[in-house]
PyMOL Python script that loads the backbone (N, CA, C, O; Angstrom):
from pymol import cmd

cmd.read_pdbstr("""\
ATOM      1  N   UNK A   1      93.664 101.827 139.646  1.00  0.00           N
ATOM      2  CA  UNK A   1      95.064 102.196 139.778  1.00  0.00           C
ATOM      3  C   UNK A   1      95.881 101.621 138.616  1.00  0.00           C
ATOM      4  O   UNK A   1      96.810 102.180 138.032  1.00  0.00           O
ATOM      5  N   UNK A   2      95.264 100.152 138.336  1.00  0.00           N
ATOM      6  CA  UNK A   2      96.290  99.628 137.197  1.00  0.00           C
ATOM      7  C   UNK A   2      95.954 100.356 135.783  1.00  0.00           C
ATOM      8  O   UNK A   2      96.913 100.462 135.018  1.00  0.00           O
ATOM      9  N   UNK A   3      94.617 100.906 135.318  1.00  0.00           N
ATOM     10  CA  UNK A   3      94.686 101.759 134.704  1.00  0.00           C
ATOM     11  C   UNK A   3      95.184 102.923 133.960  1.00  0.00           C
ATOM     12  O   UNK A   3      95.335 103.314 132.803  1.00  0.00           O
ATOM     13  N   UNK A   4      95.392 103.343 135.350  1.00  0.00           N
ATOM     14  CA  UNK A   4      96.139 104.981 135.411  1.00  0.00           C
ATOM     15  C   UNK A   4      97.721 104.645 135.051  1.00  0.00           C
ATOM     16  O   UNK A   4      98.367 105.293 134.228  1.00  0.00           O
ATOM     17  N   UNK A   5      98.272 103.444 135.859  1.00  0.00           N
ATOM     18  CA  UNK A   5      99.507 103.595 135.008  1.00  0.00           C
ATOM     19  C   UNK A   5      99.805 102.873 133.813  1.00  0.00           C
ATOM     20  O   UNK A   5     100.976 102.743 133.458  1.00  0.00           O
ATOM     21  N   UNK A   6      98.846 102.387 133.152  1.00  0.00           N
ATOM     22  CA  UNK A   6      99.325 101.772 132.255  1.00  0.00           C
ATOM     23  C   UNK A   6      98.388 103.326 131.235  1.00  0.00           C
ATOM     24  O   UNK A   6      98.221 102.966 130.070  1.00  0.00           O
ATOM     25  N   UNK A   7      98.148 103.962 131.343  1.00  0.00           N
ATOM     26  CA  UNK A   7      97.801 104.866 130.771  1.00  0.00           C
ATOM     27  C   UNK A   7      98.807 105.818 130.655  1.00  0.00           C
ATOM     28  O   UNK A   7      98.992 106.260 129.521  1.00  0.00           O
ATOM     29  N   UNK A   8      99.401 106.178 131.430  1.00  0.00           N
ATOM     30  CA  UNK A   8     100.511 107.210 131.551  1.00  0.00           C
ATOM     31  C   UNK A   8     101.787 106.351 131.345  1.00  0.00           C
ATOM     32  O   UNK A   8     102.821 106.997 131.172  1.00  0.00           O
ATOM     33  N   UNK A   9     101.876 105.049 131.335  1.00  0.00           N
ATOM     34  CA  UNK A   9     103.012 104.294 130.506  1.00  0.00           C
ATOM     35  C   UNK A   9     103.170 104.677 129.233  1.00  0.00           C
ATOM     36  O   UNK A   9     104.168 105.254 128.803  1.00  0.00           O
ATOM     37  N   UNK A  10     101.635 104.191 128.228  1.00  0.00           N
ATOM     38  CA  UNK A  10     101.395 104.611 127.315  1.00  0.00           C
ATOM     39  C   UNK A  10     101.458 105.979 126.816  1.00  0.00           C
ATOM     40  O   UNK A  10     101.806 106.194 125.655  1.00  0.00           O
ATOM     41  N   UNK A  11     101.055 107.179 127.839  1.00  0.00           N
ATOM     42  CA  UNK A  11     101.830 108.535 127.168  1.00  0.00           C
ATOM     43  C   UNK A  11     103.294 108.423 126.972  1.00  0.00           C
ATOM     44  O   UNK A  11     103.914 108.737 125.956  1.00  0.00           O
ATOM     45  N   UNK A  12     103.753 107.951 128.039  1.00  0.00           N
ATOM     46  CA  UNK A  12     105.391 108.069 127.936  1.00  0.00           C
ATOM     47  C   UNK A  12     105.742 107.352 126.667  1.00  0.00           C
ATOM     48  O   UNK A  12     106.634 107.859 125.986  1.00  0.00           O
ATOM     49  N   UNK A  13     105.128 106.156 126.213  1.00  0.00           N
ATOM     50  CA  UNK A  13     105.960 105.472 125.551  1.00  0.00           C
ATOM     51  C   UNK A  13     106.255 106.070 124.021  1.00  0.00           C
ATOM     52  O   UNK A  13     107.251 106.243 123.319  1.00  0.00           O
ATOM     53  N   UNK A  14     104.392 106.351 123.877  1.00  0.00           N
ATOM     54  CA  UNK A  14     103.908 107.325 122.670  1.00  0.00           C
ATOM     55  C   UNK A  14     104.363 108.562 122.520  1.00  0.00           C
ATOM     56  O   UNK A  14     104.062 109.191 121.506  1.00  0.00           O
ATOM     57  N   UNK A  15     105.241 109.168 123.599  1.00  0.00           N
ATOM     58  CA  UNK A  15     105.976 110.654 123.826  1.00  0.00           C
ATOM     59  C   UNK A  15     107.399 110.556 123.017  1.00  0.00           C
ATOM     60  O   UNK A  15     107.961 111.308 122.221  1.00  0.00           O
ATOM     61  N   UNK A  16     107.674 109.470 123.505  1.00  0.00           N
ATOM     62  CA  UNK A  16     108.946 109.499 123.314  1.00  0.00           C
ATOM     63  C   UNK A  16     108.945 108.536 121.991  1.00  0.00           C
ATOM     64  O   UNK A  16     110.157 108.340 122.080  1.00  0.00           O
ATOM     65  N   UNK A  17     108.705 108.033 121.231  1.00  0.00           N
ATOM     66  CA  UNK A  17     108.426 107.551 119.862  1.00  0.00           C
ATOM     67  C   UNK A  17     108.293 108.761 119.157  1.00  0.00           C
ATOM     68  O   UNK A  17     108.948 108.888 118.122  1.00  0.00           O
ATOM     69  N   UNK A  18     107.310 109.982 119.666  1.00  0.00           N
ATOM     70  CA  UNK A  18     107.571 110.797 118.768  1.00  0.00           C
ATOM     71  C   UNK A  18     107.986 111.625 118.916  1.00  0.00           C
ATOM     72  O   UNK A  18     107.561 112.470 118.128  1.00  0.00           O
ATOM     73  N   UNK A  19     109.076 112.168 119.920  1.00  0.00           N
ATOM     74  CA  UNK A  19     110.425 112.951 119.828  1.00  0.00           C
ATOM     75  C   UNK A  19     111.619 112.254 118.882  1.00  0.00           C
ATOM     76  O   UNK A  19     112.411 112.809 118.121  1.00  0.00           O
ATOM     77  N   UNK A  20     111.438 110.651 119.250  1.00  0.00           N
ATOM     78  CA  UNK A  20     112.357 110.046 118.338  1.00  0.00           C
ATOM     79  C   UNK A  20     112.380 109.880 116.477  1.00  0.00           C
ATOM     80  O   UNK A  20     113.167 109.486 115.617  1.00  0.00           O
ATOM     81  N   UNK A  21     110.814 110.527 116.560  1.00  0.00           N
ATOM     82  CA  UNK A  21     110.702 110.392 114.911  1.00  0.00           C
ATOM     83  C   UNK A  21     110.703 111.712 114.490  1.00  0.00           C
ATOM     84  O   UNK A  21     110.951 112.020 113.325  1.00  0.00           O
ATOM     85  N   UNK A  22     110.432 112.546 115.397  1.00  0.00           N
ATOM     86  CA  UNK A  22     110.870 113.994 115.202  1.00  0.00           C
ATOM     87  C   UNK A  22     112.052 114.339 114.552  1.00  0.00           C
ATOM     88  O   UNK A  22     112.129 114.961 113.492  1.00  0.00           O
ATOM     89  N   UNK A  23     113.171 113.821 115.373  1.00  0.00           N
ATOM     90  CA  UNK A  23     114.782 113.810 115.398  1.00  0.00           C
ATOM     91  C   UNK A  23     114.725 113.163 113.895  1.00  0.00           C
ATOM     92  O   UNK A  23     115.116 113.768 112.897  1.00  0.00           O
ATOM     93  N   UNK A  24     114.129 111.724 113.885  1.00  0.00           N
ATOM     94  CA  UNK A  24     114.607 111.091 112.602  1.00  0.00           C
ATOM     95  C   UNK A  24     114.139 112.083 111.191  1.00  0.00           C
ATOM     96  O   UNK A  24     114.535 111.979 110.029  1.00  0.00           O
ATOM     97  N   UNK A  25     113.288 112.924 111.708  1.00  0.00           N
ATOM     98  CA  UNK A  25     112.994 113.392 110.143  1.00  0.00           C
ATOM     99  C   UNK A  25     114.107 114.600 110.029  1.00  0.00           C
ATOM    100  O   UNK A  25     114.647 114.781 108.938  1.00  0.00           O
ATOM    101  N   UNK A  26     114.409 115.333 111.031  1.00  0.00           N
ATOM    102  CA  UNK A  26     115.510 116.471 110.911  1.00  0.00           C
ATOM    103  C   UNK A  26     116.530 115.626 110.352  1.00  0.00           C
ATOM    104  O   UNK A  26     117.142 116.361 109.577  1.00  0.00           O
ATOM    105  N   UNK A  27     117.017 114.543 110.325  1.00  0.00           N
ATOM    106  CA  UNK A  27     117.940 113.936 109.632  1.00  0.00           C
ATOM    107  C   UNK A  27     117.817 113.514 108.585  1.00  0.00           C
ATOM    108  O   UNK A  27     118.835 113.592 107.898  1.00  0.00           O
ATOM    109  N   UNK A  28     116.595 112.880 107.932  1.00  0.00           N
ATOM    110  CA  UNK A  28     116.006 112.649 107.161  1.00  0.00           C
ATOM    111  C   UNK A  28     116.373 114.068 106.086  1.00  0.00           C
ATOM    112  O   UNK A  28     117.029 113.845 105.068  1.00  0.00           O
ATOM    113  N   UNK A  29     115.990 115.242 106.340  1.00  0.00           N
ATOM    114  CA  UNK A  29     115.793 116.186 105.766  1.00  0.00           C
ATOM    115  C   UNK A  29     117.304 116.926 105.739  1.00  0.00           C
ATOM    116  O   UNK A  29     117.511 117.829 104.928  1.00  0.00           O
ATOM    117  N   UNK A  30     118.241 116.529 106.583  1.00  0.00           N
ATOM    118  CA  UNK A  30     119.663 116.362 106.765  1.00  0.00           C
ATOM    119  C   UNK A  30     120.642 115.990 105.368  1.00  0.00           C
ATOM    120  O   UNK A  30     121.515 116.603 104.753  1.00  0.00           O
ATOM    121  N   UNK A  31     120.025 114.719 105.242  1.00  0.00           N
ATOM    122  CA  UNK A  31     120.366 113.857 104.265  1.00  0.00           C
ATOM    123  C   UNK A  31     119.941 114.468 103.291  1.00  0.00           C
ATOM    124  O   UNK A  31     120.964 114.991 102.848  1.00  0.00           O
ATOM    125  N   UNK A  32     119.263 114.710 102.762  1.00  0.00           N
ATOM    126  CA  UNK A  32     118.468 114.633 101.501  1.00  0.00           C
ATOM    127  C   UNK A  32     118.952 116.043 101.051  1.00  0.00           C
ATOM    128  O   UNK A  32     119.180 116.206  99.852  1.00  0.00           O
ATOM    129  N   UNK A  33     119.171 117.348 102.151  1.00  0.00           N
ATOM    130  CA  UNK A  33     120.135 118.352 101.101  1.00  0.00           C
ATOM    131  C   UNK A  33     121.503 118.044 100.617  1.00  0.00           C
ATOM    132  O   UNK A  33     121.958 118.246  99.491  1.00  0.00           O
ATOM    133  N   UNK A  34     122.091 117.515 101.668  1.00  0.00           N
ATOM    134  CA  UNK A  34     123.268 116.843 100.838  1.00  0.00           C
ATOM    135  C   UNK A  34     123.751 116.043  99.924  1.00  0.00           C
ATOM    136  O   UNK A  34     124.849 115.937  99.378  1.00  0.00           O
ATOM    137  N   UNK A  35     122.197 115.195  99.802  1.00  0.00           N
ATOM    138  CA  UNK A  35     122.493 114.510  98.950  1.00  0.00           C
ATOM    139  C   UNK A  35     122.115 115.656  97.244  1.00  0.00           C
ATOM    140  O   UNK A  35     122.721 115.735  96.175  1.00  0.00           O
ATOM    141  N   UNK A  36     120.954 116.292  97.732  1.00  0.00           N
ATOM    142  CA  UNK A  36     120.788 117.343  95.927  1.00  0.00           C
ATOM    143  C   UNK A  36     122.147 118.076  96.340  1.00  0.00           C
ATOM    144  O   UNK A  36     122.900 117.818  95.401  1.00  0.00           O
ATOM    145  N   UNK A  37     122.842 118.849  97.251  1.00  0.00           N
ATOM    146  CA  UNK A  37     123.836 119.595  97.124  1.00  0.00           C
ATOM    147  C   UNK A  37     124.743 119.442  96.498  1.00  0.00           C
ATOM    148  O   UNK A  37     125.162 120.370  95.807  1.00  0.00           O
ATOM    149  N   UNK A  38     125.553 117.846  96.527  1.00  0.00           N
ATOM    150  CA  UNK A  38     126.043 117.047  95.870  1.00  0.00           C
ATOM    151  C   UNK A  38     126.060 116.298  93.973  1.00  0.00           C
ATOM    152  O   UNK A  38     126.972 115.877  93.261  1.00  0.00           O
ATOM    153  N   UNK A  39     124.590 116.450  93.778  1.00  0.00           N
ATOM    154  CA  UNK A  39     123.738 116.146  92.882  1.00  0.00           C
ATOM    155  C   UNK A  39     124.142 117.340  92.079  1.00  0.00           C
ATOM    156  O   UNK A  39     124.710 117.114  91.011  1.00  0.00           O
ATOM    157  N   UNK A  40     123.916 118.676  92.465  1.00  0.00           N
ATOM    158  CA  UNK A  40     123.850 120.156  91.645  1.00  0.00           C
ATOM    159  C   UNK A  40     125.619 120.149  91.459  1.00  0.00           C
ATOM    160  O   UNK A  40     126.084 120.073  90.322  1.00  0.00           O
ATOM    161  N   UNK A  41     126.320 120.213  92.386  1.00  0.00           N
ATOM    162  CA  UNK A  41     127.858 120.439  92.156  1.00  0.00           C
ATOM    163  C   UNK A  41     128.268 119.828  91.424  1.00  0.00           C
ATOM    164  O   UNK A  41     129.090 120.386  90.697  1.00  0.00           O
ATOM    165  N   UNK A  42     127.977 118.370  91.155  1.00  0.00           N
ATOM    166  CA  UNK A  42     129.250 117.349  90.359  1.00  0.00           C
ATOM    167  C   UNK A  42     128.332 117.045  88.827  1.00  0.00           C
ATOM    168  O   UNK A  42     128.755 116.418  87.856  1.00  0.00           O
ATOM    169  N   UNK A  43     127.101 117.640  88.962  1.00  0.00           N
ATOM    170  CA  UNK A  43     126.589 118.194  87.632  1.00  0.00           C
ATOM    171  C   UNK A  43     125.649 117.520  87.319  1.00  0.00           C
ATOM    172  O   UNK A  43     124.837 117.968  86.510  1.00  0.00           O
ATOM    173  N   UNK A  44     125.474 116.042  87.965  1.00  0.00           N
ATOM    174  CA  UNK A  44     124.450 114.541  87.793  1.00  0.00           C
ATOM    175  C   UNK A  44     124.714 113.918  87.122  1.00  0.00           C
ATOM    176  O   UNK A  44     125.858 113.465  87.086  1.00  0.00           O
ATOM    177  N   UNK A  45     123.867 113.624  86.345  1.00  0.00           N
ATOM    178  CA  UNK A  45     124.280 112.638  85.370  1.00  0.00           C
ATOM    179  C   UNK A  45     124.893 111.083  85.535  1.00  0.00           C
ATOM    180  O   UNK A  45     125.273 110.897  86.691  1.00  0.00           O
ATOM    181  N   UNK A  46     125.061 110.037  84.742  1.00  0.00           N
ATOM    182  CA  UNK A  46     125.745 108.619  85.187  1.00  0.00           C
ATOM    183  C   UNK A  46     127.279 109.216  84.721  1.00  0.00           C
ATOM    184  O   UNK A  46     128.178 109.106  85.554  1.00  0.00           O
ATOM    185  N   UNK A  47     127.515 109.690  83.727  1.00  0.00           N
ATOM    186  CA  UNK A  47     128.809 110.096  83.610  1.00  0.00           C
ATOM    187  C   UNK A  47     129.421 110.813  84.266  1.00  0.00           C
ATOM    188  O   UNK A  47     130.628 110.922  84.047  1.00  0.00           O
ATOM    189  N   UNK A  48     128.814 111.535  85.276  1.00  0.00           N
ATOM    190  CA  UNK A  48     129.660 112.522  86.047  1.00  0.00           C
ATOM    191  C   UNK A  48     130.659 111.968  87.195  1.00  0.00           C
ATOM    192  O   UNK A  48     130.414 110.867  87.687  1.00  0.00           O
ATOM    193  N   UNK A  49     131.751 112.692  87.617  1.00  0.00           N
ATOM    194  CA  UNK A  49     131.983 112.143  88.343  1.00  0.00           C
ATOM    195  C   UNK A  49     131.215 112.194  89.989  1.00  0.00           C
ATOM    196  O   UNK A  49     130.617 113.193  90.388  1.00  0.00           O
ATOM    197  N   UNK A  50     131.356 111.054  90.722  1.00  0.00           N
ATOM    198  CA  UNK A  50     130.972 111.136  91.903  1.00  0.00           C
ATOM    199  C   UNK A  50     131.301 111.614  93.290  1.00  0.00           C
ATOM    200  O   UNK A  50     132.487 111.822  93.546  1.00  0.00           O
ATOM    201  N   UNK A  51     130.284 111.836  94.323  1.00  0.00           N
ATOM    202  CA  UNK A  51     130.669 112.817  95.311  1.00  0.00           C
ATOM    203  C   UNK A  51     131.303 111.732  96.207  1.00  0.00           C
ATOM    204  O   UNK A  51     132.254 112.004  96.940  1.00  0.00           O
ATOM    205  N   UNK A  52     130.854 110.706  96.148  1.00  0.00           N
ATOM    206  CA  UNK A  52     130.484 109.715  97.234  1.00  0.00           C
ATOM    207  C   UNK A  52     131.297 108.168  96.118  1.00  0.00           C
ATOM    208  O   UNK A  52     131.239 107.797  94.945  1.00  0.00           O
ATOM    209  N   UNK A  53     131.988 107.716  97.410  1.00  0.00           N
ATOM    210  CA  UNK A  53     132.481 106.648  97.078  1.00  0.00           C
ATOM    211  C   UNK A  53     132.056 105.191  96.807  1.00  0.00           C
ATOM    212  O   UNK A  53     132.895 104.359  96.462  1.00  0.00           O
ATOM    213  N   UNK A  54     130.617 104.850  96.978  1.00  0.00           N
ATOM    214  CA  UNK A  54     129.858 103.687  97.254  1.00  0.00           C
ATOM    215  C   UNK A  54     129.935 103.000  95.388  1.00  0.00           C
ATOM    216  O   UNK A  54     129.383 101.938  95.097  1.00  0.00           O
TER     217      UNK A  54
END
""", "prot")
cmd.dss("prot")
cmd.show_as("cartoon", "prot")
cmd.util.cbc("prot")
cmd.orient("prot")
């Protein structure tokens, strides 16, 4: 019995780790057009001006 649920703990836990890294890469991939979108518009370069205030 202690088996079984620590087995099906382990699906759950391993389920949901990777719905959560799922999500993180749609953001991941979120980021990263905006950041070339940004990159192509303001032209690149160190001289250009910037999109982003940092």
């Amino acid at each position: 019995m202690l088996v079984l649920v620590l087995v099906l703990l382990l699906a759950l836990v391993l389920g949901g780790a990777g719905f959560a890294i799922h999500i993180l890469w749609w953001i991941a991939l979120a980021v990263l057009v905006l950041w070339v979108l940004g990159f192509a518009f303001t032209g690149g370069g160190a001289g250009g001006r910037r999109w982003y205030r940092w």
